[in-house]
C-alpha positions in Angstrom: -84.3 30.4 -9.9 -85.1 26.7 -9.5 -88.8 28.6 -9.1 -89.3 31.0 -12.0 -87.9 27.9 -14.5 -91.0 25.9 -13.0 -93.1 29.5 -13.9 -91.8 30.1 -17.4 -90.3 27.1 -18.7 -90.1 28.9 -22.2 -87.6 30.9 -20.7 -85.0 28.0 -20.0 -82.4 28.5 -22.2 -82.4 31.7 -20.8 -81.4 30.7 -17.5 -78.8 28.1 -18.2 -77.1 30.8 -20.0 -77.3 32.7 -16.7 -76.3 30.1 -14.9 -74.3 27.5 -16.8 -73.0 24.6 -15.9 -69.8 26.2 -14.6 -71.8 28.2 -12.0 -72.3 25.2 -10.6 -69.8 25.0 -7.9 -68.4 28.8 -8.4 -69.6 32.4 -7.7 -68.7 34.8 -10.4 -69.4 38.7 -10.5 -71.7 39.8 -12.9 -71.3 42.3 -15.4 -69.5 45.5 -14.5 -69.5 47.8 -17.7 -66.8 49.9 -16.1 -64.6 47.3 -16.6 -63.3 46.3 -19.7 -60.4 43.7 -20.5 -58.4 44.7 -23.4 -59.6 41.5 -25.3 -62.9 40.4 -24.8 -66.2 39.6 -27.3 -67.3 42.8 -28.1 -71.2 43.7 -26.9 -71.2 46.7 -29.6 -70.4 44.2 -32.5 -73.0 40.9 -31.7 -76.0 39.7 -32.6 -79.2 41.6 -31.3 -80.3 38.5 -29.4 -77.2 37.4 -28.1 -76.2 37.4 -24.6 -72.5 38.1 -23.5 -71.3 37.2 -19.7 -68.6 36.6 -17.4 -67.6 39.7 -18.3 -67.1 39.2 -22.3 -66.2 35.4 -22.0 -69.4 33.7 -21.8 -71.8 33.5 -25.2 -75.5 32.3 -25.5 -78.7 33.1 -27.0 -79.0 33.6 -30.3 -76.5 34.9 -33.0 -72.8 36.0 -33.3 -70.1 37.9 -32.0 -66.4 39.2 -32.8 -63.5 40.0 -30.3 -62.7 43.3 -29.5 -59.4 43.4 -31.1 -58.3 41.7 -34.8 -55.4 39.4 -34.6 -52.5 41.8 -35.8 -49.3 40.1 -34.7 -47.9 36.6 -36.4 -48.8 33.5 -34.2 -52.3 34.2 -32.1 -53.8 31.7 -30.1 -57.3 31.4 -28.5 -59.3 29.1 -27.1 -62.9 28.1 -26.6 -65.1 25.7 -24.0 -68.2 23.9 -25.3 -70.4 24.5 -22.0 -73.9 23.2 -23.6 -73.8 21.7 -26.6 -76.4 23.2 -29.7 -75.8 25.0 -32.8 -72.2 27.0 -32.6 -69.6 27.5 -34.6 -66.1 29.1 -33.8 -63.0 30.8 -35.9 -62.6 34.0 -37.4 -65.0 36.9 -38.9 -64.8 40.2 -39.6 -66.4 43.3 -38.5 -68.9 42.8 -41.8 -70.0 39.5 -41.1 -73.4 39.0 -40.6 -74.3 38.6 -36.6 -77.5 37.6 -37.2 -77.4 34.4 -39.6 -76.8 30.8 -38.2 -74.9 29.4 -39.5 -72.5 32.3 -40.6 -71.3 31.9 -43.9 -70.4 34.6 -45.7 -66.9 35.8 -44.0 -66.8 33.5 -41.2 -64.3 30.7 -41.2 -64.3 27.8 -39.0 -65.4 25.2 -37.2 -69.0 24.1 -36.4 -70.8 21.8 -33.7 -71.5 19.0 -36.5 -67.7 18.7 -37.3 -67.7 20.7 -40.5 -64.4 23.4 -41.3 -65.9 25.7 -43.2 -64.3 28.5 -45.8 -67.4 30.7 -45.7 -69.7 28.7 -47.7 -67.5 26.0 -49.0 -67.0 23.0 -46.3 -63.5 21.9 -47.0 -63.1 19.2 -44.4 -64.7 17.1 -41.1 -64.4 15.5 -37.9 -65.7 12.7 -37.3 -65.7 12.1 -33.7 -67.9 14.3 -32.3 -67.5 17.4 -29.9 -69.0 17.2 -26.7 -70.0 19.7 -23.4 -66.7 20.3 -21.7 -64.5 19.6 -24.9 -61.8 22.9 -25.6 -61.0 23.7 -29.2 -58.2 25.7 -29.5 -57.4 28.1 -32.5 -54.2 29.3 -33.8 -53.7 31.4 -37.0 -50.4 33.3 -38.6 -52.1 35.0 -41.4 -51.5 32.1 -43.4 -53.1 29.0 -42.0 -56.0 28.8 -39.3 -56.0 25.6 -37.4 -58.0 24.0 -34.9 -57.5 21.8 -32.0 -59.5 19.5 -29.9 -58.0 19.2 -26.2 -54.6 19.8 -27.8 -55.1 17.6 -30.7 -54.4 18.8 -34.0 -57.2 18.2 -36.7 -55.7 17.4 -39.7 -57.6 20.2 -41.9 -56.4 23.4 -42.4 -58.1 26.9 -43.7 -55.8 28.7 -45.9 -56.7 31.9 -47.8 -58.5 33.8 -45.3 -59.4 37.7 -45.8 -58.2 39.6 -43.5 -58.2 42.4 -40.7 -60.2 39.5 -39.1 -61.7 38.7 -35.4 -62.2 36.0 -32.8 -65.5 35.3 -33.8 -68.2 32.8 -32.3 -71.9 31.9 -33.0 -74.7 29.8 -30.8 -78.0 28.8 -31.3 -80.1 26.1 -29.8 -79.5 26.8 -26.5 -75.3 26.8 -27.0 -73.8 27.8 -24.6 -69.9 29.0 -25.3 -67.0 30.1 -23.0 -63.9 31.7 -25.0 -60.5 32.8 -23.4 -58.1 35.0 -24.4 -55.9 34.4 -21.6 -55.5 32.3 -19.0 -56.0 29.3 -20.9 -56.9 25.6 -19.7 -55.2 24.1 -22.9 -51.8 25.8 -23.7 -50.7 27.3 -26.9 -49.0 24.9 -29.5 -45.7 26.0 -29.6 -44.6 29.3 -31.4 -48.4 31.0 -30.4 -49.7 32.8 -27.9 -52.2 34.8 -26.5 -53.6 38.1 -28.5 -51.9 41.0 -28.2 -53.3 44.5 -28.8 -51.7 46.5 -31.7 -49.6 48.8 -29.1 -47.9 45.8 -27.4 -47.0 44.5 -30.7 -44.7 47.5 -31.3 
């Protein structure tokens, strides 16, 4: 690899989405389309030059992409790993946002790499202290309030009036590189949330 980055250096961005730095120290599998985890960013709803890995978990190149499932049930919880810092943004969308346009604006809502919460085009609040590679922001949302959380810190502002069925929904650009889990999680819910549920398990 170390050899084709010397070749086509134009091409980097490319490769540290393939790699990353949490392939590092770790083998993962790549892609197998035969497998499918019942929430997951979804390749059929995505920008057309994004690129999805680790098996719908990993985001880079160029654009935006929604979950496979809307947040149906009360008190959802995800979470989200800044692996290379660029231009991102992460929150919720629907299927009708635009996938192609960084920054999303127009029904996307929530946070972006400069701090900002934004209610599609209105910015309603900041962070000041910035968010770095390996920071996790957590998001939880209960059809009434969409909150965010920096390494389990609560940020103060909070998005209220958001449209719904909405999505998990995540942008990159500048070489951002994003990892998003719906399970497993390295932070833990806030108390009350948990991880998405399909609509069937819900019942």
């Amino acid at each position: 690899m170390n050899v084709l980055r010397t070749v086509f250096p134009c091409f980097t961005p490319c490769f540290d989405c393939v790699e990353g730095p949490s392939f590092d120290s770790a083998a993962y599998a790549k892609f197998n389309a035969s497998y499918q985890p019942t929430v997951r960013l979804d390749v059929g709803r995505m920008g057309k030059n994004v690129v999805i890995l680790k098996e719908g978990e990993r985001i880079c190149g160029v654009g935006a992409s929604i979950a496979t499932v809307p947040i149906v049930q009360n008190k959802a919880y995800f979470h989200v790993t800044v692996q290379q810092t660029g231009t991102w943004g992460v929150g919720l969308g629907h299927k009708q946002s635009n996938f192609e346009k960084i920054p999303s604006t127009d029904q996307f809502w929530g946070i972006r790499e400069n701090g900002d919460i934004v209610k599609e085009q209105e910015v309603i609040g900041k962070i000041e202290k910035p968010i770095e590679e390996g920071d996790v922001i957590g998001v939880t949302y209960d059809h009434i309030e969409l909150r965010f959380y920096i390494n389990g810190n609560p940020i103060e502002d909070v998005i209220t009036g958001v449209k719904g069925p909405v999505y998990p929904m995540v942008y990159v650009d500048d070489s951002a590189i994003l990892d998003i889990k719906f399970k497993n999680f390295v932070q833990p819910p806030p108390s009350g949330f948990s991880e998405i549920l399909v609509e069937q398990t819900i019942l």
